[in-house]
C-alpha positions as CSV (number, residue, x, y, z in Angstrom):
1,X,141.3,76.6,76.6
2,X,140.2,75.5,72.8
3,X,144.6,75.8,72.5
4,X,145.2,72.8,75.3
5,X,142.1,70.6,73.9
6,X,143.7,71.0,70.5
7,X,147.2,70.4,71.4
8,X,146.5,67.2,73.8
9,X,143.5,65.5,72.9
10,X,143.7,66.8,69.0
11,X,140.0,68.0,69.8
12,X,139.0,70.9,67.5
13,X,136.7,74.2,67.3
14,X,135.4,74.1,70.8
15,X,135.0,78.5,70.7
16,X,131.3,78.1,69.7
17,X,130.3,75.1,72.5
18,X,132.4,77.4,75.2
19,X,130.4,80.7,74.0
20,X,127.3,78.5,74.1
21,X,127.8,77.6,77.8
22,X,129.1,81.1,78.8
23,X,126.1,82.6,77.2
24,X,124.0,80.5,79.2
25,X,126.1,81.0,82.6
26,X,124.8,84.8,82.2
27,X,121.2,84.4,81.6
28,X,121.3,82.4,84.7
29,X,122.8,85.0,86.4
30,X,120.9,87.7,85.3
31,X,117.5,85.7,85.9
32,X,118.8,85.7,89.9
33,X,120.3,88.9,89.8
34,X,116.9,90.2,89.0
35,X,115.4,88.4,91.1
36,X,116.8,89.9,94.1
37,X,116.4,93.4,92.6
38,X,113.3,93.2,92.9
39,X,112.9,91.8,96.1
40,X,114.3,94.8,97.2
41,X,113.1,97.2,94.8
42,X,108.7,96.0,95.5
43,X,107.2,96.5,99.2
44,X,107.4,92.8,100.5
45,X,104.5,92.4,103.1
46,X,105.7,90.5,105.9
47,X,102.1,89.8,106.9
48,X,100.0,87.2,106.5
49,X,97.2,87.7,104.3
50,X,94.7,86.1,106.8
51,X,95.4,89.3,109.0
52,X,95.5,91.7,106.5
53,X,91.9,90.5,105.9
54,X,90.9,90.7,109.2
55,X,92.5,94.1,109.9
56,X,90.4,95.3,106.3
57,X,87.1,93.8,107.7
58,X,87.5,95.1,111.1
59,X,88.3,98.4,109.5
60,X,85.3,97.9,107.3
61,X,82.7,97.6,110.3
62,X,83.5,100.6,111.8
63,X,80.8,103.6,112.0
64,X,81.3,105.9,108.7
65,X,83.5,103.3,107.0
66,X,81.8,102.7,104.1
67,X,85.1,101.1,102.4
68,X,88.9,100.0,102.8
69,X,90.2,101.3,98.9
70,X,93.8,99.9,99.7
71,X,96.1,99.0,102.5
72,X,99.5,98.3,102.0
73,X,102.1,97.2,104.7
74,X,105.8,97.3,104.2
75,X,108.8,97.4,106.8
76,X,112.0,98.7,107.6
77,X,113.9,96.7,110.3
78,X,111.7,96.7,113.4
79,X,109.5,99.5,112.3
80,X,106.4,98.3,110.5
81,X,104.6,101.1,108.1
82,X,100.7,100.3,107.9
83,X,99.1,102.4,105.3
84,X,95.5,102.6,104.5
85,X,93.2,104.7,102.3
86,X,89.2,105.0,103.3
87,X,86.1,105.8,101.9
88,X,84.2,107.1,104.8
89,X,80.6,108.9,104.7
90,X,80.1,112.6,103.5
91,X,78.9,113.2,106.9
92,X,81.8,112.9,108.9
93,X,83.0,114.8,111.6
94,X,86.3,115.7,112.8
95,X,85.7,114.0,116.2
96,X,84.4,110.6,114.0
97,X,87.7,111.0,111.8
98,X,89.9,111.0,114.7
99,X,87.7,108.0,116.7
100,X,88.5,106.2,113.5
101,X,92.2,106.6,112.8
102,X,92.8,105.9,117.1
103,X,90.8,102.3,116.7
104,X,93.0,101.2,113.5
105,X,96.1,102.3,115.7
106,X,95.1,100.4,118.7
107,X,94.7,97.4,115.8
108,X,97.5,97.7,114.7
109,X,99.0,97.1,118.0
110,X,97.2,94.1,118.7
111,X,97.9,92.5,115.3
112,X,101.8,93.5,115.5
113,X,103.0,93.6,118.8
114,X,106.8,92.8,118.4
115,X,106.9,95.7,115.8
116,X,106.7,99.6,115.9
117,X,104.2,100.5,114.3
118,X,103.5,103.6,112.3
119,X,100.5,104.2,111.2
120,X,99.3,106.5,107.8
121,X,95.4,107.1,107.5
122,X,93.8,108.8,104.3
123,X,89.8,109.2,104.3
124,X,88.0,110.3,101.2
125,X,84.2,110.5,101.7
126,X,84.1,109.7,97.4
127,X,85.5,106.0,96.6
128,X,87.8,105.9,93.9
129,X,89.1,109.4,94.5
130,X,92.7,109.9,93.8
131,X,95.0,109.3,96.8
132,X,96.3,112.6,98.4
133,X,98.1,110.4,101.3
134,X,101.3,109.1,99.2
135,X,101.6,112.5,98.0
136,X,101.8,114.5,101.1
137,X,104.3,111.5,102.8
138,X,106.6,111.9,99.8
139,X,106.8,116.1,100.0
140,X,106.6,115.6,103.6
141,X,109.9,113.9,103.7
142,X,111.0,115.9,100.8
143,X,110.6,119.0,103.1
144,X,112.5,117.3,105.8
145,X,115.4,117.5,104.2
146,X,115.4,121.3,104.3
147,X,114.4,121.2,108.1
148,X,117.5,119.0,110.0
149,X,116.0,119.7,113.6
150,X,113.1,117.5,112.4
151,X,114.2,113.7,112.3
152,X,110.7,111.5,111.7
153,X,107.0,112.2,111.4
154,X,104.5,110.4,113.5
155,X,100.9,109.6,113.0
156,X,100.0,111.6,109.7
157,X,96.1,111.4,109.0
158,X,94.7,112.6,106.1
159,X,90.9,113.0,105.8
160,X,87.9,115.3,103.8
161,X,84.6,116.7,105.5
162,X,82.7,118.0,102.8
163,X,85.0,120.0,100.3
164,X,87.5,120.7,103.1
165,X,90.9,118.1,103.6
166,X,92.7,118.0,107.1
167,X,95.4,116.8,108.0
168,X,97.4,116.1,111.7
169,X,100.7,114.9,112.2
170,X,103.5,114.7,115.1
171,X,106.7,116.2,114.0
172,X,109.9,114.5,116.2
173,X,112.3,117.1,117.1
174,X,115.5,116.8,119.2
175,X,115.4,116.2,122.8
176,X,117.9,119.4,123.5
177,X,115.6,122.1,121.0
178,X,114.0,123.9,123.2
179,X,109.9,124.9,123.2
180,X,110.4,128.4,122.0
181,X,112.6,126.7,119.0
182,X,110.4,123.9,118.4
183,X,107.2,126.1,118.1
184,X,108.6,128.0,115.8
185,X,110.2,125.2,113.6
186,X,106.2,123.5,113.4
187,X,104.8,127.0,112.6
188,X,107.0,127.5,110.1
189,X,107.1,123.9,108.8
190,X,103.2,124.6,108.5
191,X,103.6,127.8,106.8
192,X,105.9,125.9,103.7
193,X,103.4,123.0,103.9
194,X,100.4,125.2,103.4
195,X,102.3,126.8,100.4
196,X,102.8,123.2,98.7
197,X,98.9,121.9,99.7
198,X,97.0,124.9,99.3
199,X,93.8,122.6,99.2
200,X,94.8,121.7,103.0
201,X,91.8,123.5,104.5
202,X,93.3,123.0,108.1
203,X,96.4,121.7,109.6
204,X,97.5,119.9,113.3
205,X,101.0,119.5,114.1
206,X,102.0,117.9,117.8
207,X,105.6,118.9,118.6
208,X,107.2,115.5,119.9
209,X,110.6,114.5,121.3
210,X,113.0,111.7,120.0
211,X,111.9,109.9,123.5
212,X,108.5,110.5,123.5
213,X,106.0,107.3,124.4
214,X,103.0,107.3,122.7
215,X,100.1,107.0,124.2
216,X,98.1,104.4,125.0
217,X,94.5,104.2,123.1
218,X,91.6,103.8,125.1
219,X,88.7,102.1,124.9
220,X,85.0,103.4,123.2
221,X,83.3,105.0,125.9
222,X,79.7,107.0,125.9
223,X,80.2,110.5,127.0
224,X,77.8,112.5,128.6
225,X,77.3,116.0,126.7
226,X,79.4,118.9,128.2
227,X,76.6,121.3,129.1
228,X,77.6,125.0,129.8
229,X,77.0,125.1,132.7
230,X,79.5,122.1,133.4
231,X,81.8,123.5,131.3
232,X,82.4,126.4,133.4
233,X,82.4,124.7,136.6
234,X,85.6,122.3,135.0
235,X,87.1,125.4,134.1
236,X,86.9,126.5,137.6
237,X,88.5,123.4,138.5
238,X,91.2,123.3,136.0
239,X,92.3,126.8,136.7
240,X,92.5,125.9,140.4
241,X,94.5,122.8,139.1
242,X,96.8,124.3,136.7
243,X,97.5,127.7,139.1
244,X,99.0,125.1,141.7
245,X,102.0,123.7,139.4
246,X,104.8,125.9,139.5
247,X,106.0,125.1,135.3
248,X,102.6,125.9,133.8
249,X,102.6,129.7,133.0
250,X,99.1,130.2,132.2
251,X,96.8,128.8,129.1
252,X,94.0,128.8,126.6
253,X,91.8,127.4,124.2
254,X,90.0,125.6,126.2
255,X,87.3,123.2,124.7
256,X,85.6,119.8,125.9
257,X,84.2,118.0,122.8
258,X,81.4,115.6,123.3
259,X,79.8,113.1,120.9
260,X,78.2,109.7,120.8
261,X,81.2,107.9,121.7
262,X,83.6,110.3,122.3
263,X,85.0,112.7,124.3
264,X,88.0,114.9,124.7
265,X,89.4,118.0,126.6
266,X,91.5,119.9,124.8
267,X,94.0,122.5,126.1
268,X,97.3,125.0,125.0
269,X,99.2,125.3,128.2
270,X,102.2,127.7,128.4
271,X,105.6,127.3,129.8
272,X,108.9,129.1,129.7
273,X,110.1,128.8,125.8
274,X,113.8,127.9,127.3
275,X,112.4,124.3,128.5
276,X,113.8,121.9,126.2
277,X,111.4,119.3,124.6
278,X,112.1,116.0,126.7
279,X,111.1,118.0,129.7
280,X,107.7,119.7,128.4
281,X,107.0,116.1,127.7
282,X,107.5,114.7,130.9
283,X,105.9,117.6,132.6
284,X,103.1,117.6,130.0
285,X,102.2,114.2,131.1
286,X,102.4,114.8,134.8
287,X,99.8,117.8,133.9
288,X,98.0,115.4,131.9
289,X,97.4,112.7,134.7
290,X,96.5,115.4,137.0
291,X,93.8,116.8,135.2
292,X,92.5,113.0,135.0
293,X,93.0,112.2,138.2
294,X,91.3,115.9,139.5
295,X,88.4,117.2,136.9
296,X,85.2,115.7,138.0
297,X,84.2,114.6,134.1
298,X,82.6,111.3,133.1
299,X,83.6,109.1,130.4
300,X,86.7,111.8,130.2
301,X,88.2,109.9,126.7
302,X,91.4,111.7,126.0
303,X,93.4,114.7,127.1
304,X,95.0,116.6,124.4
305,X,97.3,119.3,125.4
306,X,99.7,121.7,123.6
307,X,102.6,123.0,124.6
308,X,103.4,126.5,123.7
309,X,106.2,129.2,125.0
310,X,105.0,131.6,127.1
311,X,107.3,134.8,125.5
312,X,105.1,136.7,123.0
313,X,101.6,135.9,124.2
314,X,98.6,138.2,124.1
315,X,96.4,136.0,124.6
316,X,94.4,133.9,127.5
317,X,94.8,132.8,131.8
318,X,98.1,134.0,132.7
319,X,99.8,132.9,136.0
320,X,102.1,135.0,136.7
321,X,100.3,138.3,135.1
322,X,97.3,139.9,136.9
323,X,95.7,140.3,133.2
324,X,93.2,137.9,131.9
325,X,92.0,137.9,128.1
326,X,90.0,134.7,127.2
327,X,90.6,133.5,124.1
């Protein structure tokens, strides 16, 4: 170029202008260049702040909430990722915990109803305690490398009573897996967690299929206390129930929890292990709305129920067996 500005308009040592200009052409790059990299790099919230602040002081007024340390929000397509670290009260029960985590998920579908939402809750009863939540998502997902029937994790909850940390989570298997299959992927998925977290004192895992709804939330609603006496006569009932559909194989565990505001049945049902996973959901839910629609208990909350394969079982109400050991 400095060649044809010499030769036709006799104009000379143009090199250091054109490096000049050059030089400049690439620190304007680079500035936009990074730029973008970190757009993508940093967790861009999508939210307005106004919410966040609302979601933070409707978080704050809950019972046993004594603080919201940190929520963060990020996305990923349609699927928005809401996590949030509490300090909650030394007190706090299990049954509290879990009242807690199901009100900020049935905020989080009010607040963000065009999105899937997935939620991750940490409770400390100390503020300022280190965060245990981001490092059991990233050795969660770490660990599903080595597992390929498992393909997402739902609703992970992390949360301390006294010296003890618990943690529940829903691990989405395929459709085709079968129960027997499944069950043993989540025990042994739970074995190699406990091995990476031995300070995880207890924990849940709900076996899920790539179709599975989730449910609804509920409202806050005062229970009446279970009393013994009630207890056994639901029992009655939901053996009567559960004896009358042909799938269910028998059960055990059976436990009502009552407190101020909460209550909850509880339940492992059995069914053949060769059942694939979409259809001990759907027939899981048809169990579920029967014992709703049948038991005789007020202020009935939530149903949880777990699905487990019959083969192998010493334990509890059988069906088909004329042997009963309660568990």
């Amino acid at each position: 170029v400095n060649f044809v500005f010499t030769l036709f308009f006799s104009i000379q040592f143009l090199d250091p202008y054109f490096s000049i200009i050059l030089s400049i052409l690439i620190i304007i790059s680079s500035i936009i260049l990074s730029k973008e990299g970190i757009k993508v790099l940093i967790d861009e919230n999508p939210v307005n702040s106004l919410i966040i602040e609302e979601i933070k002081l409707s978080v704050f007024n809950l019972d046993h909430v004594n603080a919201v340390e940190e929520l963060k929000v990020r996305f990923s397509g349609n699927t928005l990722f809401l996590e949030m670290r509490l300090s909650v009260e030394d007190h706090i029960s299990v049954v509290h915990a879990n009242e807690i985590t199901k009100t900020i998920r049935a905020l989080s579908k009010k607040y963000f109803p065009s999105y899937n939402v997935e939620t991750f809750v940490e409770m400390n009863p100390l503020s300022g305690e280190s965060s245990l939540g981001e490092k059991i998502i990233n050795l969660l997902y770490t660990m599903k490398s080595e597992f390929k029937e498992i393909s997402d994790f739902k609703d992970l909850n992390v949360f301390r009573i006294e010296s003890n940390y618990f943690l529940s989570l829903a691990i989405v298997v395929d459709d085709d897996l079968s129960l027997e299959k499944a069950h043993e992927l989540s025990n042994l998925f739970e074995r190699q967690l406990r091995e990476q977290v031995p300070y995880i004192s207890h924990i849940i895992t709900h076996i899920e299929s790539q179709t599975m709804l989730k449910k609804s939330l509920t409202d806050h609603l005062v229970c009446t206390p279970i009393e013994p006496g009630k207890k056994k006569e639901v029992q009655v009932s939901l053996d009567n129930l559960l004896k009358s559909i042909p799938e269910v194989k028998g059960y055990h565990g059976l436990e009502i929890w009552a407190a101020l505001d909460f209550c909850v049945l509880e339940l492992h049902v059995f069914f053949n292990g060769a059942l694939n996973i979409s259809r001990v959901h759907t027939l899981i839910t048809e169990v579920e709305q029967q014992i709703k629609n049948t038991l005789n208990i007020e202020n009935l909350t939530e149903v949880i129920l777990h699905s487990e394969p019959l083969e192998g079982r010493s334990e509890g109400i059988y069906r088909e067996r004329n042997k009963e050991n309660v568990s």
